[in-house]
N, C-alpha and C positions, 0 to 999 in steps of 0.2 A: 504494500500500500504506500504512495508515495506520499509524503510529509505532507504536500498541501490538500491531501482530504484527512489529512487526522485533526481532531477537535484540540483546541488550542491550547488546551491542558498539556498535551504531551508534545510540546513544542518546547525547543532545549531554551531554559536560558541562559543570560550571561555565567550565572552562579552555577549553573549546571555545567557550564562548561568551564569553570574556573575551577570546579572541585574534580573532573577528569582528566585536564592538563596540568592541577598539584599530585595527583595521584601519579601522573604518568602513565595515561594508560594508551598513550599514543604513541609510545616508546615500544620497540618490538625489537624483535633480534636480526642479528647479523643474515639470517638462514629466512630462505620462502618457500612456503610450500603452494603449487601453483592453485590451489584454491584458494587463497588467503591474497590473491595477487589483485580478485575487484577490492578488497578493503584498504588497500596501500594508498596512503598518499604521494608521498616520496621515501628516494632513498638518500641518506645523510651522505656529505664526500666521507664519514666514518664508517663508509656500509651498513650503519644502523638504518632499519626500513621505517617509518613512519608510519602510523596509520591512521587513516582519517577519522577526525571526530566526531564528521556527521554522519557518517554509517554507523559509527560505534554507538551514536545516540541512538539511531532507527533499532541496528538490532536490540537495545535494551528493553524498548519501547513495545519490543515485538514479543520478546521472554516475556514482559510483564504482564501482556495485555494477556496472553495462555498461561503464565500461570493464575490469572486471577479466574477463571474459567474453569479452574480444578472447583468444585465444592467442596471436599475435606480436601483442609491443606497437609493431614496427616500422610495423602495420599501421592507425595512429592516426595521423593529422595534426593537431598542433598548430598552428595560426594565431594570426598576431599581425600587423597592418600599423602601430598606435600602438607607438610609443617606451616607455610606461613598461609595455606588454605582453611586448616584445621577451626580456627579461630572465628573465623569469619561465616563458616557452617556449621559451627554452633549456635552464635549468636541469629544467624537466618534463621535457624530452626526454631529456637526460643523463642523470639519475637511473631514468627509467623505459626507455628504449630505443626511444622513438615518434619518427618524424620532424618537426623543428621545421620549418615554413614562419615567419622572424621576418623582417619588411619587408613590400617589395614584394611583391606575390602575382601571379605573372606568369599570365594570361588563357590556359587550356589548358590549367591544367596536371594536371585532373582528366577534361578533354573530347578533349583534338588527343591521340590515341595516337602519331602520326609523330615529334613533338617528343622529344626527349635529356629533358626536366623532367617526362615525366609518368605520374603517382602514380596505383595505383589503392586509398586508402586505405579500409579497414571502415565507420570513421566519422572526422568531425574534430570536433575543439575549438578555439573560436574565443573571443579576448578581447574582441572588439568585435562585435556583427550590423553595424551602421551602418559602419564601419570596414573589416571584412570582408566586406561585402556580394558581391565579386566572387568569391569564394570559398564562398561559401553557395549564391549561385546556381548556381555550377556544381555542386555538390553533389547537389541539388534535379536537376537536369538527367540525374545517374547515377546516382539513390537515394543517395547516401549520407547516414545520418544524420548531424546535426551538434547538437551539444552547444554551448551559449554561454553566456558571463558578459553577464551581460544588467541595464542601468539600467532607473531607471523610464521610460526616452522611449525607449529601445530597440524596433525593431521584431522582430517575431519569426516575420513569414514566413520558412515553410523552415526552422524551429529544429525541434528537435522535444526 
């Protein structure tokens, strides 16, 4: 949907856009992966790739709009196997009422029904695909959609 039919609520502002460029979330790495190549803005003379803000606004805007379209938000998996994700899928989870997976992502746990661990979540959010990768795939395996924070070397089978 392109920006000028969404209702003016979800139109970035200045402040939206001041708190995604203190974050740095326009900064990517040195490596592209050629999916990740419409979200490039430039690339630095440092080979660092750039990524544009105003996609990075639309896809957020896109996550947000599906996950609020969940009914039970219990029915949302949060993932996270990197350390400085862990934190931030807790407090998502807290705040919103979704189940955190932070760590380990024990193998099954969206596949073995037999097992005490397992989840049959709507969709999940993932902070890494590369990181996450064992949790994507299984995903992929039950349909369920998966939503990720994604760098520029990030792969993105199975993302949707």
């Amino acid at each position: 949907m392109a920006a000028k039919n969404l209702p003016p609520a979800f139109n970035a502002t200045s402040q939206d856009i001041e708190m995604l460029l203190s974050a740095q979330c326009h900064i990517g790495s040195k490596n592209l992966q050629v999916h990740m190549e419409p979200y490039l803005w430039k690339t630095r003379p440092d080979g660092i790739n750039v990524v544009h803000i105003g996609k990075t606004w639309e896809k957020i805007v896109l996550a947000a709009r599906i996950l609020v379209t969940i009914d039970n938000p219990a029915d949302i998996a949060v993932i996270s196997a990197r350390p400085y994700g862990q934190r931030a899928v807790l407090k998502f989870a807290a705040h919103t009422g979704a189940s955190a997976i932070a760590g380990r992502f024990t193998p099954g746990n969206f596949t073995n029904y037999i097992t005490r661990s397992f989840k049959e979540p709507r969709i999940i959010v993932v902070t890494d695909p590369r990181t996450d990768a064992q949790a994507i795939k299984e995903a992929s395996y039950v349909n369920i959609p998966v939503i990720a924070l994604c760098d520029t070397d990030s792969p993105t089978e199975f993302v949707d």
